[in-house]
Backbone bond lengths (Angstrom), bond angles and torsions (degrees), N, CA, C in turn:
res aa  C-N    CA-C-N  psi(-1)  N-CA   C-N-CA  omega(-1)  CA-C   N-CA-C  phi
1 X - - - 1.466 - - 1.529 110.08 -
2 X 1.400 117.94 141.16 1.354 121.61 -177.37 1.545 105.42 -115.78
3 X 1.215 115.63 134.26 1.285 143.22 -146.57 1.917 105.35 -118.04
4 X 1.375 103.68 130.89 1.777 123.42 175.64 1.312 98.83 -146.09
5 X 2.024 100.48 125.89 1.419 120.62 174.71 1.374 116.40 -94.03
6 X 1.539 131.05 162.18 1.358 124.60 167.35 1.861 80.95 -110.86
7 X 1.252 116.03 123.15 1.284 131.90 147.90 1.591 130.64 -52.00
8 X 1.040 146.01 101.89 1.376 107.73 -171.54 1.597 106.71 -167.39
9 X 1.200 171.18 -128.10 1.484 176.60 -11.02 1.317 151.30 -20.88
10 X 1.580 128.49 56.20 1.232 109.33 26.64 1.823 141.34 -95.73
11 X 1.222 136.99 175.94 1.259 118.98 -168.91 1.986 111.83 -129.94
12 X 1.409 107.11 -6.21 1.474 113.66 -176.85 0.767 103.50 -46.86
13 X 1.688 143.13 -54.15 1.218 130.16 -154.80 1.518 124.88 -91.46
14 X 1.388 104.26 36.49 1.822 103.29 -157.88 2.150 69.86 -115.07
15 X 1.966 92.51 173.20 1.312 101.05 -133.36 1.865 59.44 -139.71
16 X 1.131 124.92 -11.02 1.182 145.41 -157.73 1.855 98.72 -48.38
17 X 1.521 117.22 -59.17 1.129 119.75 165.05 1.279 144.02 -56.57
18 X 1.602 112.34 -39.61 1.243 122.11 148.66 1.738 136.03 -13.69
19 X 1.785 82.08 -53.13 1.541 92.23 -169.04 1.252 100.16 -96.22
20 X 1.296 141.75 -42.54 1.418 140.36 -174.37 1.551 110.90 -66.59
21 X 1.583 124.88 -45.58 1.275 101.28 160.67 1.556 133.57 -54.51
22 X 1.352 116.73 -40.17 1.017 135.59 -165.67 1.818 87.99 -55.53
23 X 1.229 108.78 -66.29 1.757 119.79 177.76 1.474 104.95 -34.54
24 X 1.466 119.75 -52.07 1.642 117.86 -163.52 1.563 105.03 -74.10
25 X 1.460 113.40 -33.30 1.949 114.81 -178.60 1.921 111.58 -70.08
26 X 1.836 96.11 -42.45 1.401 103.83 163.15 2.053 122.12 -30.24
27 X 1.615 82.31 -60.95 1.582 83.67 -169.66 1.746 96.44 -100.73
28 X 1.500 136.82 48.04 1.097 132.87 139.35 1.968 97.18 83.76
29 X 1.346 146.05 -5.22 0.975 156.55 -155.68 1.650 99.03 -88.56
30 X 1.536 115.00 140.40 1.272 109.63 -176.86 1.745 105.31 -124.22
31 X 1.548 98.89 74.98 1.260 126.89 -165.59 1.606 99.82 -126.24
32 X 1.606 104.27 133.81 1.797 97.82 162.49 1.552 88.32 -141.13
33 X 1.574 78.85 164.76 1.654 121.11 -173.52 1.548 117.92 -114.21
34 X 1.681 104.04 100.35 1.612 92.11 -168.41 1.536 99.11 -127.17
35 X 1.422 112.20 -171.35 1.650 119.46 -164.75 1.796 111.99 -92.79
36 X 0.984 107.00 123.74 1.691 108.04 154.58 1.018 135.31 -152.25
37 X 1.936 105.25 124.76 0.999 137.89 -143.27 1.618 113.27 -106.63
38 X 1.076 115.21 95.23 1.700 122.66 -168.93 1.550 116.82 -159.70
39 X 1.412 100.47 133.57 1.017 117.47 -163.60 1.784 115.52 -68.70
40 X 1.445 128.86 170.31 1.367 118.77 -179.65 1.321 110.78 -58.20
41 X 1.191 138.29 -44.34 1.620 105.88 179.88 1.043 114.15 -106.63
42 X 1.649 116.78 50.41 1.593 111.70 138.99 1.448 96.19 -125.20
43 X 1.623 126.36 60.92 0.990 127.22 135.74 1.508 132.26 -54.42
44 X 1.667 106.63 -48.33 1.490 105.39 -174.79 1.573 104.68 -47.05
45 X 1.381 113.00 -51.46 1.302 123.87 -147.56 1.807 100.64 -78.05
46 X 1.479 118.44 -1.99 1.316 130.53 156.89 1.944 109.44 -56.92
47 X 1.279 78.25 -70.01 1.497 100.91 -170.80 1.426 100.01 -49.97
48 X 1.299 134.74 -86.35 1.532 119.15 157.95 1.503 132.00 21.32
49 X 1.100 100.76 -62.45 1.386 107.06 -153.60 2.005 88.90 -83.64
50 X 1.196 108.80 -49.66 1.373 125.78 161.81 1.376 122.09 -13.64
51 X 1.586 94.00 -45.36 1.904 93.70 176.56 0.821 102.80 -80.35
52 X 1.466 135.99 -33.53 1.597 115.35 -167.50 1.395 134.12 -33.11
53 X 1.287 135.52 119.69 1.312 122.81 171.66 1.461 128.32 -7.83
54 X 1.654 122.57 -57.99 1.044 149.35 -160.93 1.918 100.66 -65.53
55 X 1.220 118.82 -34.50 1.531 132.13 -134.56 1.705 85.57 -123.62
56 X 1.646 96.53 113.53 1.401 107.37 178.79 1.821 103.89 -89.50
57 X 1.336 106.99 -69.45 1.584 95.30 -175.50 1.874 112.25 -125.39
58 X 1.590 91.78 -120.17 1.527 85.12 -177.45 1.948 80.91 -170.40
59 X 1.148 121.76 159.98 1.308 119.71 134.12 1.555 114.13 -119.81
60 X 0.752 122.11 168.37 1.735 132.71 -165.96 1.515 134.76 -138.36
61 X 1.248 108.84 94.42 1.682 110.28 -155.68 1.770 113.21 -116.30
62 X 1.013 144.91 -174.43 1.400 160.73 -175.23 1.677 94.04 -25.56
63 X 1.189 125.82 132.86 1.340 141.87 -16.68 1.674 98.25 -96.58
64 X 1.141 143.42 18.42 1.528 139.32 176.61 1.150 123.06 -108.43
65 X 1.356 121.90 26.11 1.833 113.86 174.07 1.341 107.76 -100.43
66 X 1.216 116.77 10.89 2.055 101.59 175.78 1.794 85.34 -125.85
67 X 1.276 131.95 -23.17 1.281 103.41 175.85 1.773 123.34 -114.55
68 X 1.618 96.47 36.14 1.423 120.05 171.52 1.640 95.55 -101.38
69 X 0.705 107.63 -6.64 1.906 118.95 -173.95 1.525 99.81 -74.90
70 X 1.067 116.47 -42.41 1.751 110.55 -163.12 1.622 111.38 -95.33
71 X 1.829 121.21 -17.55 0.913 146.60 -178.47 1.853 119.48 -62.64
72 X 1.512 115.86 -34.36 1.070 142.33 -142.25 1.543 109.33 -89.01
73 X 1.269 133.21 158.88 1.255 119.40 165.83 1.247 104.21 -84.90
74 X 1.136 151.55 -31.07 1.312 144.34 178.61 1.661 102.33 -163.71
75 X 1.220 112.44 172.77 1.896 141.01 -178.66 1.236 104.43 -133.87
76 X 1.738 88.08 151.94 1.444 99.15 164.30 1.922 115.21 -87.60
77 X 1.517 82.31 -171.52 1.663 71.20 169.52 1.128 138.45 -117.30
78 X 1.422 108.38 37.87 1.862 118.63 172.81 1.671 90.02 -103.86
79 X 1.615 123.73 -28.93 1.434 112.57 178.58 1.368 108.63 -97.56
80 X 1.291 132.04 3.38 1.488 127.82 160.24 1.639 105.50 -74.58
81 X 1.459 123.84 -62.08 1.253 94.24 165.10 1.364 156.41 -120.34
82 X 1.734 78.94 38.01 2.001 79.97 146.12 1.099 126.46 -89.33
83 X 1.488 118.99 -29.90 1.903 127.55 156.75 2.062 88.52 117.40
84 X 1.197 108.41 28.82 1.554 100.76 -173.10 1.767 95.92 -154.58
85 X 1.900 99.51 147.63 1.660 96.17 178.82 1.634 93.96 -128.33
86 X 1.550 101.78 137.49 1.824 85.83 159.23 1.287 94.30 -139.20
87 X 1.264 125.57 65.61 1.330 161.79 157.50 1.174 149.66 -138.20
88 X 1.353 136.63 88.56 1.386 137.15 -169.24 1.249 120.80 -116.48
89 X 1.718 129.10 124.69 1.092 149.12 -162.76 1.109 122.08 -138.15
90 X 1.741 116.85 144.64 1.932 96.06 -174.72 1.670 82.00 -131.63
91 X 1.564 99.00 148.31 1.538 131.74 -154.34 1.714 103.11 -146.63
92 X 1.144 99.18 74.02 1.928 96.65 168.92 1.443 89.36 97.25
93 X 1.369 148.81 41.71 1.251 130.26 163.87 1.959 98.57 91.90
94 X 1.077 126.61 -35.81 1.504 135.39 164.19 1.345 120.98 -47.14
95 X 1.630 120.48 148.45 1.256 128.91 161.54 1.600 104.06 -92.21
96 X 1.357 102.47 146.88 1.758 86.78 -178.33 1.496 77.57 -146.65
97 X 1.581 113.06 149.64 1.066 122.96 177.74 1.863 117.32 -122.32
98 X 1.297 117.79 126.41 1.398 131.12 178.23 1.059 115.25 -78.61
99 X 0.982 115.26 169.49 2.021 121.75 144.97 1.862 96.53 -138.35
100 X 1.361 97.72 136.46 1.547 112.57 178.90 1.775 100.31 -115.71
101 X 1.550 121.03 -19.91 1.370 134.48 -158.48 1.863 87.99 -58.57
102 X 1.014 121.33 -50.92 1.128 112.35 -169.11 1.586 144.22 -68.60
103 X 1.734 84.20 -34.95 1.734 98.52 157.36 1.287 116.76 -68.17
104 X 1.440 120.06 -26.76 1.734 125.30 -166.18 1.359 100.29 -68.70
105 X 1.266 98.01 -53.93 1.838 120.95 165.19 1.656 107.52 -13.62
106 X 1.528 89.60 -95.75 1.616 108.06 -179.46 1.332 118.29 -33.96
107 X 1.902 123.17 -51.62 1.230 135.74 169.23 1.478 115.31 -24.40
108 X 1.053 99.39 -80.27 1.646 136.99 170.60 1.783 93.71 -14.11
109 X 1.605 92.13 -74.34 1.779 100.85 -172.70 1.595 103.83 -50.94
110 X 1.260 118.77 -68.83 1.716 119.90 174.98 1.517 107.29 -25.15
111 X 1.420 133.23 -85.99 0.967 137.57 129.05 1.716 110.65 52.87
112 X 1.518 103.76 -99.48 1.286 124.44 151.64 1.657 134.52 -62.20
113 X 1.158 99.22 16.85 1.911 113.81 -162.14 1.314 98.79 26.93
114 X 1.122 132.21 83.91 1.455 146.85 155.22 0.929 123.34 -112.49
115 X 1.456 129.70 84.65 1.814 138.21 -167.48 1.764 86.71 -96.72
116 X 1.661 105.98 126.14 1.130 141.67 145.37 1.294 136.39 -29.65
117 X 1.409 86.40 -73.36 2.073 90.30 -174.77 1.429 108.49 -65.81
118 X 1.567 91.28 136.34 1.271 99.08 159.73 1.958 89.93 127.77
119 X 1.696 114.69 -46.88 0.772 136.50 177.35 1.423 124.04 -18.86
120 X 1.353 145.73 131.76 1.578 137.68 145.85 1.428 97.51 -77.61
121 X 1.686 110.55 134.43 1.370 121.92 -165.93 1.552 116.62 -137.10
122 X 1.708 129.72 97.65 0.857 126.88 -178.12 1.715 132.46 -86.52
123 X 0.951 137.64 89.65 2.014 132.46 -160.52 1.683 91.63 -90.00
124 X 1.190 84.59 136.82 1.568 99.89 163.73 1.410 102.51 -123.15
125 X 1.490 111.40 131.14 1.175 131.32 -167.36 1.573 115.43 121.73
126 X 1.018 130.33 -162.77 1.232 165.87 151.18 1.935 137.24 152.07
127 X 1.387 80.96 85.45 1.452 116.94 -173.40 1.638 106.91 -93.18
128 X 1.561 102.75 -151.82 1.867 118.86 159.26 1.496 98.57 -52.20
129 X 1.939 93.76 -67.80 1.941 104.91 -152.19 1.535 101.20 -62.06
130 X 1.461 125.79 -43.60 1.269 115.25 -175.18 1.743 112.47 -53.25
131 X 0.873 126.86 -44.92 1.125 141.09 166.72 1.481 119.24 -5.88
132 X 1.460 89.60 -72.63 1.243 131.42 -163.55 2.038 105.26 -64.79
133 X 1.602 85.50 -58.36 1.535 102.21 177.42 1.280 105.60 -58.63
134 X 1.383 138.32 -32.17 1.963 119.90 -167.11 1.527 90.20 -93.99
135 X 1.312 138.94 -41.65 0.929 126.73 -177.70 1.785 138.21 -49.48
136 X 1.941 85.12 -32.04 1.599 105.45 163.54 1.221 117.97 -52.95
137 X 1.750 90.54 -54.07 1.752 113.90 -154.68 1.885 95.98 -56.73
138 X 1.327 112.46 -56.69 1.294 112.79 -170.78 1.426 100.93 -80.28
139 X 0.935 154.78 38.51 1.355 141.92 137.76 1.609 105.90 -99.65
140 X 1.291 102.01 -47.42 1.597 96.81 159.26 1.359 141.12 -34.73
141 X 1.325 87.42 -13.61 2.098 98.81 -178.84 1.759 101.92 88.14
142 X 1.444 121.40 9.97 1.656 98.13 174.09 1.223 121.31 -44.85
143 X 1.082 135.39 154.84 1.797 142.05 163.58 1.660 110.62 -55.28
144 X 1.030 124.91 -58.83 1.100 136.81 -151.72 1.900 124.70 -147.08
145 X 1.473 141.99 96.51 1.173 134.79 -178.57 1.690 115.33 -111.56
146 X 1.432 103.57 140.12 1.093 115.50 179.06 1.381 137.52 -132.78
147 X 1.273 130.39 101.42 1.436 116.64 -132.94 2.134 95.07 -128.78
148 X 1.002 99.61 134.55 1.639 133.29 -145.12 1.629 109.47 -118.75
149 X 0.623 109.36 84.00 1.859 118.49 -171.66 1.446 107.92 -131.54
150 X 1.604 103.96 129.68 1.452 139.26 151.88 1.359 106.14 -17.45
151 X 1.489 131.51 -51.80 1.031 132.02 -158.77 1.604 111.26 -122.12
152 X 1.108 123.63 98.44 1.801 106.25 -149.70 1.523 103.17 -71.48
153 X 1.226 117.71 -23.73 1.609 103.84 -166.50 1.537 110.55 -80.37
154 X 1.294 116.76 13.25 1.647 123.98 -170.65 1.308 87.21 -110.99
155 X 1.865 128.84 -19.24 1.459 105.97 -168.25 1.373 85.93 -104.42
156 X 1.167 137.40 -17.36 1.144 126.76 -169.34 1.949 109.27 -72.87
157 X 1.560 120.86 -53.80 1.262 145.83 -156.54 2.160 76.10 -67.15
158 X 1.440 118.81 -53.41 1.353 107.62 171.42 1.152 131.48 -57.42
159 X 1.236 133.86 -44.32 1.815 144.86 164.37 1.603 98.86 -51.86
160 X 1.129 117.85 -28.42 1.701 108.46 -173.39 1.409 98.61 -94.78
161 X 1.454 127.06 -38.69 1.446 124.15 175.99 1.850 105.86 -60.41
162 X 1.119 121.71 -30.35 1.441 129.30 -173.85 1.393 98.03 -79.93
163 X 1.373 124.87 -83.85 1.407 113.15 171.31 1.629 149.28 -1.91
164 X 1.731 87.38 -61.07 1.500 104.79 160.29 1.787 106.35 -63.21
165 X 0.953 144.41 -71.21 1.550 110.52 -177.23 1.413 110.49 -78.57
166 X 0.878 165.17 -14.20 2.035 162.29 120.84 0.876 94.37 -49.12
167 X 1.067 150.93 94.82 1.802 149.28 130.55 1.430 97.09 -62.52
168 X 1.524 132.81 -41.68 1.620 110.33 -156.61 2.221 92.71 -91.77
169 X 1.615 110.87 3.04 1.411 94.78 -160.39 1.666 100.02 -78.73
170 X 1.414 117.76 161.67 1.775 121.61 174.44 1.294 89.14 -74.61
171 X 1.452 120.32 120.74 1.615 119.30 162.33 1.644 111.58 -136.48
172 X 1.311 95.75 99.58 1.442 102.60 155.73 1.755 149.18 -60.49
173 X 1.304 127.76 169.13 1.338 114.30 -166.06 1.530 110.70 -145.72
174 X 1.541 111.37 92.77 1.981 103.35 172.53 1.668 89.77 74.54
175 X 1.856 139.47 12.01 1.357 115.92 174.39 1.648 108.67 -89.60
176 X 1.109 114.30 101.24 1.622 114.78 -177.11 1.289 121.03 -59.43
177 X 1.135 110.49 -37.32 1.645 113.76 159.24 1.180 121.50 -35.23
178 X 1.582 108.30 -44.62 1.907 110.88 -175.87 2.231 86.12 -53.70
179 X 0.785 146.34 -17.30 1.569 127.90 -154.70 0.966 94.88 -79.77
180 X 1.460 123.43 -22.74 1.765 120.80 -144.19 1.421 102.84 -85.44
181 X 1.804 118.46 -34.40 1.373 130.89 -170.60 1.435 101.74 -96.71
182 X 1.350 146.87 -38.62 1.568 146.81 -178.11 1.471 111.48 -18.69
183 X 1.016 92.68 133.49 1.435 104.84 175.50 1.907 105.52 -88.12
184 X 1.407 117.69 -28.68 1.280 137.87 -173.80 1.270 123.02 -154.43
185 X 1.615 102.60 110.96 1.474 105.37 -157.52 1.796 91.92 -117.87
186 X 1.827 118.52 123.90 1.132 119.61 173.15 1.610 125.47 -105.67
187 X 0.928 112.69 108.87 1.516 123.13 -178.87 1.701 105.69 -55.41
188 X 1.397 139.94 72.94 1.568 127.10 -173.58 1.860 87.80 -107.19
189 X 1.149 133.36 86.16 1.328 160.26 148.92 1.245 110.65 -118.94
190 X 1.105 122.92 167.81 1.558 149.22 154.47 1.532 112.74 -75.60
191 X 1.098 108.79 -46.35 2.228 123.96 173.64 1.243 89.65 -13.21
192 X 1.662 134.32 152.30 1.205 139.09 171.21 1.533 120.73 72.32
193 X 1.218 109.11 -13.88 1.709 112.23 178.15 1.052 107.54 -62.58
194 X 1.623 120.96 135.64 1.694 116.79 164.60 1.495 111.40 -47.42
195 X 1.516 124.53 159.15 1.561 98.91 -12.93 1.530 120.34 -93.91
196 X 1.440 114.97 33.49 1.431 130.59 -164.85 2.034 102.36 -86.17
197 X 1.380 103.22 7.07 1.696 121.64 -153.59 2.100 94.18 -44.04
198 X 1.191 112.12 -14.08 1.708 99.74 177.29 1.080 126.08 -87.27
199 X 1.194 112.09 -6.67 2.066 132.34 -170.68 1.337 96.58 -78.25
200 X 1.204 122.88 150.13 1.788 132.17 155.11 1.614 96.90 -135.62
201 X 1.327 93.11 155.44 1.654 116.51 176.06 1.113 106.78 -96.00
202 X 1.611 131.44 -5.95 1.090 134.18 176.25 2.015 114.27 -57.10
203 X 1.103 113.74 128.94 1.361 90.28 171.60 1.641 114.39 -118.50
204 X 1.552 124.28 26.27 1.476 131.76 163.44 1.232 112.55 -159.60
205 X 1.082 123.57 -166.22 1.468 128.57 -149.85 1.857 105.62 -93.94
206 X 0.945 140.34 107.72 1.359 142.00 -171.81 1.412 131.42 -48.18
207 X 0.995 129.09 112.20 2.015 115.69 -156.57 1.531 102.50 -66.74
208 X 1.219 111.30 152.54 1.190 141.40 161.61 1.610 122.84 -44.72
209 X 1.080 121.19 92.35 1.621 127.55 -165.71 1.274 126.26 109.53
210 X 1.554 117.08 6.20 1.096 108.28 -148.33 1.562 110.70 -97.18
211 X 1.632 147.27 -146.37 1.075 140.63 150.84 1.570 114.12 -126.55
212 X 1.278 96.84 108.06 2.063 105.47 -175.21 1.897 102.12 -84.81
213 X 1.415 119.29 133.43 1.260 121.92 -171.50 1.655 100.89 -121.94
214 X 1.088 130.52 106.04 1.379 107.90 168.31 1.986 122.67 -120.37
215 X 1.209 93.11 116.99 1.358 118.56 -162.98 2.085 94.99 -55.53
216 X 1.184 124.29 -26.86 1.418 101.54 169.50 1.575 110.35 -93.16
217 X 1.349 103.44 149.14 1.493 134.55 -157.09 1.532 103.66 -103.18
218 X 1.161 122.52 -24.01 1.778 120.82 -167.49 1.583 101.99 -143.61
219 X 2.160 96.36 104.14 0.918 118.68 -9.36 1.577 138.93 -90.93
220 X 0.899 132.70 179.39 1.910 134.55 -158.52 2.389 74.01 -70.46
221 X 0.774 124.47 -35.90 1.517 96.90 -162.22 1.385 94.15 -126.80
222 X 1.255 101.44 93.59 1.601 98.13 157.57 1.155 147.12 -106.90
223 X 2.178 141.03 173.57 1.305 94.68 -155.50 1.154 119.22 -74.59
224 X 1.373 129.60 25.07 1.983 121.48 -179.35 1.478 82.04 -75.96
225 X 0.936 123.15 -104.91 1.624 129.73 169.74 1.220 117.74 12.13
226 X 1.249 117.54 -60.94 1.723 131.21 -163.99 1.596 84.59 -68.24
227 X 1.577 116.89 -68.20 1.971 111.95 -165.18 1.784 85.50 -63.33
228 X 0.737 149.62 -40.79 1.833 123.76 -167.85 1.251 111.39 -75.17
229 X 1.318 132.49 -20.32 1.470 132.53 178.22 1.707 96.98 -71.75
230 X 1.475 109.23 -49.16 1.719 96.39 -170.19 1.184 93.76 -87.24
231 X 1.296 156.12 41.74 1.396 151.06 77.52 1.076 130.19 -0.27
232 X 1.285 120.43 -63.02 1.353 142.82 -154.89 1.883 114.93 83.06
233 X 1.486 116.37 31.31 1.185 125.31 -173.66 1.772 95.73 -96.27
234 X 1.270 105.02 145.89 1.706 118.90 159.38 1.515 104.11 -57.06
235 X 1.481 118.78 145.20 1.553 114.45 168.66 1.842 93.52 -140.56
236 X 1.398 89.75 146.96 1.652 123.63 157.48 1.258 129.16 -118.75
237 X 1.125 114.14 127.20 1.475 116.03 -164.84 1.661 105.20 -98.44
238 X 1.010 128.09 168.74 1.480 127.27 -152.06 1.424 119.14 -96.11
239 X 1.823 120.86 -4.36 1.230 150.85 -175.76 1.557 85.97 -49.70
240 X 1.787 113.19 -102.09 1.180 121.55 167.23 1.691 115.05 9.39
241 X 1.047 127.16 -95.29 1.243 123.08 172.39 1.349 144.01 -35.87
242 X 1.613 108.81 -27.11 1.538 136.42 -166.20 2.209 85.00 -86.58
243 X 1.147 102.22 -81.11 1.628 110.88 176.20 1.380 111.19 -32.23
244 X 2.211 119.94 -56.90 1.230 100.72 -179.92 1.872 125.55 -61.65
245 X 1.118 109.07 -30.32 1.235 126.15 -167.78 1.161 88.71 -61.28
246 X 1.702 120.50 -90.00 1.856 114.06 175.95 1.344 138.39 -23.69
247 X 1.581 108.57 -27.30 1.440 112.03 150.57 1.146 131.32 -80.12
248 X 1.284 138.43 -15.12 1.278 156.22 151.18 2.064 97.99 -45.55
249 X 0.834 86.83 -71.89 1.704 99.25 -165.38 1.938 114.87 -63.80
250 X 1.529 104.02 -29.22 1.171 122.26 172.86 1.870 101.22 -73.09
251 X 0.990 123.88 -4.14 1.803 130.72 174.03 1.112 116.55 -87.90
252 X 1.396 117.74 -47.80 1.502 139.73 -174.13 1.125 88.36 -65.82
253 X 1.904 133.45 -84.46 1.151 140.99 -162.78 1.809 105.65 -41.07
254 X 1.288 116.33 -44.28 1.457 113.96 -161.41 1.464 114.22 -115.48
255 X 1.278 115.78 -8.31 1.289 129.96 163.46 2.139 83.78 69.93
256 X 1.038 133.49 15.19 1.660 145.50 151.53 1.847 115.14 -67.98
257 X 1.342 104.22 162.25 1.419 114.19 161.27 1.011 105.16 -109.49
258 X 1.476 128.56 113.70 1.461 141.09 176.24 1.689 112.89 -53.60
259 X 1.620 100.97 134.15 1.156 90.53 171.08 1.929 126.32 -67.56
260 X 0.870 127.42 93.14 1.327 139.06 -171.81 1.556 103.34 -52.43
261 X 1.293 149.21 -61.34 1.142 165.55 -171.48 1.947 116.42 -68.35
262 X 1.393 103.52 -20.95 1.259 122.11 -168.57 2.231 85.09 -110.49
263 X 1.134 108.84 -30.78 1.530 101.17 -167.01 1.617 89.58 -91.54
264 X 1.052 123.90 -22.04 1.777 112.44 -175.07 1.483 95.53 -85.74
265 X 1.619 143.86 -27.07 0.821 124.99 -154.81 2.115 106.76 -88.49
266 X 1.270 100.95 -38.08 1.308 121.13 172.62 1.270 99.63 -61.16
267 X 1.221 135.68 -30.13 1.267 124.12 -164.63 1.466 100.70 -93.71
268 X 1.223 139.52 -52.84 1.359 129.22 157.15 1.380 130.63 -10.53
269 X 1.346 89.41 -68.90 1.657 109.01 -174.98 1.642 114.86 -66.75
270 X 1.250 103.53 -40.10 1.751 98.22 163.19 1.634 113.35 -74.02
271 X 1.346 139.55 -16.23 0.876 119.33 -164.98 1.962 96.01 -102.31
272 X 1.237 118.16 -15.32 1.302 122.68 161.10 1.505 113.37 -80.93
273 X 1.258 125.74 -23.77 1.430 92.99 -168.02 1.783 116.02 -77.75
């Protein structure tokens, strides 16, 4: 049996397995997908286990996708420059590290026919996923990004990592005001994750028209979502993205086209039951 980890600290509540086995029985594969839960410095001892014959990849979620980046024998280059992997693959005896967060991203928006460019674009966060998300957003052609973090010198060290490849994009830093005008405001935090589901990262009242995205999935409605609906804002819930991304990464690992339709459906149902 060939073996795929979700990396992550903590990792119980990911739905992550659900859908990827469900994907490997779909297409007849006698592959499972299980949890591991370890903290940053028992990374090495991640990686380890990784080479084993047995052990195809890894995916990589909250708090280790920007400092699984420096660990690696090499990256690709959608996770070279976003500076984050939540993808791990071995290629010639190599660890090679992906990012899928960003296509899942984009999906997600299609998805919802939500075209970007042109957009004023607010991220809250700047983590792995935020990362991932401005980097989309501005390749997408948005107008304008503005990214809003708890911790300013994490949004700042990001607006300067963004900059350097967008030099011509509007990129803001921690200006909360940019929230008030957004045309598309993305929640890429953890805030709202069960069982914390009453918290928002929001810190004012959400404009009128706008599109609220929130990248956690459990539960499917949380209150970022809940205050932007009595807004009158469009909402996306973070499912979409979680499934496209895993199919993204389920390609690499199997060199397959994931069943997409079989991974949204498993993924539902675990995240409801």
């Amino acid at each position: 049996m060939k073996h795929v980890y979700l990396l992550g600290y903590p990792v119980a509540h990911s739905i992550s397995p659900a859908m990827q086995n469900a994907a490997f029985a779909a297409l007849g594969m006698n592959w499972e997908y299980a949890l591991l839960s370890l903290p940053r410095e028992d990374l090495p001892r991640a990686l380890a286990r990784v080479r084993r014959d047995d052990c195809i990849g890894l995916n990589v979620t909250i708090p280790h996708k920007a400092a699984m980046f420096e660990l690696l024998d090499d990256v690709g280059e959608s996770a070279r420059r976003i500076g984050a992997v939540n993808t791990l693959v071995k290629r010639d005896g190599k660890l090679i590290g992906e990012n899928t967060d960003a296509y899942g991203f984009m999906q997600s928006l299609r998805d919802a026919r939500v075209e970007p460019r042109g957009m004023r674009v607010a991220v809250l966060g700047a983590g792995g996923a935020a990362r991932a998300v401005v980097f989309a957003l501005a390749e997408a052609g948005a107008a304008s990004i503005a990214i809003v973090n708890r911790t300013a010198s994490r949004a700042e060290l990001l607006g300067d990592k963004l900059k350097d490849e967008f030099p011509r994009l509007d990129i803001s830093v921690n200006a909360v005001e940019s929230l008030r005008d957004a045309n598309l405001i993305v929640n890429a935090t953890s805030v709202g994750m069960s069982p914390n589901a009453d918290n928002s990262p929001m810190p004012c009242a959400f404009p009128r028209q706008a599109i609220a995205f929130d990248l956690v999935y459990r539960p499917l409605q949380t209150r970022f979502l809940r205050d932007a609906q009595q807004a009158g804002a469009q909402t996306i819930n973070g499912l979409g993205m979680l499934v496209h991304q895993g199919a993204a990464s389920f390609k690499l690992w199997t060199g397959r086209d994931a069943p997409v339709e079989v991974m949204f459906e498993a993924a539902r149902r675990e995240v409801e039951r």
